[in-house]
N, C-alpha and C positions, 0 to 999 in steps of 0.2 A: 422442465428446464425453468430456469430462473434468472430474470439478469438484474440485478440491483446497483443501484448510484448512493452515494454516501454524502446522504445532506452534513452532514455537521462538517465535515473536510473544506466542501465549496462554501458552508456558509464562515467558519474558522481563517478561509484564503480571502473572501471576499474582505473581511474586516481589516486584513493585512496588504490589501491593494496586492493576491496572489492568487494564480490559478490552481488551485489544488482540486482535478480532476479523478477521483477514483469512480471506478467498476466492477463488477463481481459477476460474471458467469458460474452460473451452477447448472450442472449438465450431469443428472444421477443416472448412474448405472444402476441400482435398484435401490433398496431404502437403509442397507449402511450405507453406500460410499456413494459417493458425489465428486470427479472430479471440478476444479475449478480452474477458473484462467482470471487474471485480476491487474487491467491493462490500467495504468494512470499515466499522470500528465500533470508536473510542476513546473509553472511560469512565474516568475516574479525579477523585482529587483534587483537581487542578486543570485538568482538561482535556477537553474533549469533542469529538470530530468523526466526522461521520460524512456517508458520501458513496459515492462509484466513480469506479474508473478505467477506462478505456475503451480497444481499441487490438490491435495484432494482431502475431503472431509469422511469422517468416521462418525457416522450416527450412532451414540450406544443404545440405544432402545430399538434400533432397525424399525422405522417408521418415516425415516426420510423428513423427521423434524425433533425437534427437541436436542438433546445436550449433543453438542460432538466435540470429537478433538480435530484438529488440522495441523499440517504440515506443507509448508509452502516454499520455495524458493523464487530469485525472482533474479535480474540481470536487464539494468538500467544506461543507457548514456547520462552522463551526469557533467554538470557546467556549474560553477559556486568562483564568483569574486574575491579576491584577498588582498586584503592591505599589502601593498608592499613597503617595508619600514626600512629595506637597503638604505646604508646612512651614505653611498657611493651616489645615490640618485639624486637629479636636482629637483625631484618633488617627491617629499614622502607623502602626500597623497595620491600618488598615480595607485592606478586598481589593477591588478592580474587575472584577469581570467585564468583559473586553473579546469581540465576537460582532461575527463577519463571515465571509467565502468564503476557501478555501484552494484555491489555483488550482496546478496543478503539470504539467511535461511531463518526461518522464522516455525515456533510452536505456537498452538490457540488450544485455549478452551472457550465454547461459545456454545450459546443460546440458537435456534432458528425456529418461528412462527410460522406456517404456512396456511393461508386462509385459499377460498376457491380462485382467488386473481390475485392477492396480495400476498406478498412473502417480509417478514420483517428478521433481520437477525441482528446478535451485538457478539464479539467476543473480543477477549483480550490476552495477548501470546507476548512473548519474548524469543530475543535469537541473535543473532550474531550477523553485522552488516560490514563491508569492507568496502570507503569510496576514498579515489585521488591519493593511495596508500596508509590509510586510515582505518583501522580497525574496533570495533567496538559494540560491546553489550547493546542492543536496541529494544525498549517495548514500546508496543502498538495496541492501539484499540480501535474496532470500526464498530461502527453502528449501518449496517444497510436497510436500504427501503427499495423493493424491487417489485417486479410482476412477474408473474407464472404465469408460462405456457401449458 
């Protein structure tokens, strides 16, 4: 098992005065597949969600490191601010909180490092995300740095 944190997100949120919290469990069933669970947490300014993605890795070389593909899904509470520009209101600056589900399904191709205590992975996927009735193309990249159990 493996659980990794993903510096470049907290350090990317820190510079944005925003908490961009990610996680990665990796829990291998043997040396293809690896289920994972990948629980985050965004605080900031004008935005808040928080939720897990859920979903499992395919090692091609069945060694429980090196290239895999992934497929993930995930189901979020989501909070985001919006201008309200009603020309009816007597301040078009007032702010709307809008609050609803972020719904997302996502593909990766990715790298994983496994040393005797350290585990390092990066990959990069695309997929299709749905928040506040909004739908649309999304790609992601993480880089994790984790420990093995």
């Amino acid at each position: 098992m493996s659980v990794y944190l993903h510096p470049v997100s907290i350090l990317l949120g820190a510079n944005d005065k925003t908490v961009l919290f990610y996680s990665t469990i990796e829990i291998p069933l043997n040396l293809y597949i690896a289920p994972i669970i990948k629980p985050s947490f965004w605080s900031g300014k004008d935005i808040f969600r928080i939720g897990s993605d859920l979903g499992f890795r395919h090692y091609l070389a069945g060694r429980g490191e090196g290239l895999y593909l992934q497929l993930k899904g995930g189901a979020f509470y989501f909070s985001a601010k919006n201008w309200n520009f009603d020309s009816d209101s007597k301040n078009n600056d007032e702010i709307k909180r809008s609050k609803g589900t972020w719904f997302d399904g996502m593909a990766y191709l990715g790298q994983a490092y496994k040393f005797r205590y350290i585990s390092i992975y990066y990959d990069y996927g695309i997929g299709y995300g749905c928040a506040l009735g909004s739908c649309a193309l999304i790609p992601d990249g993480n880089i994790g740095l984790g420990i093995s159990f």
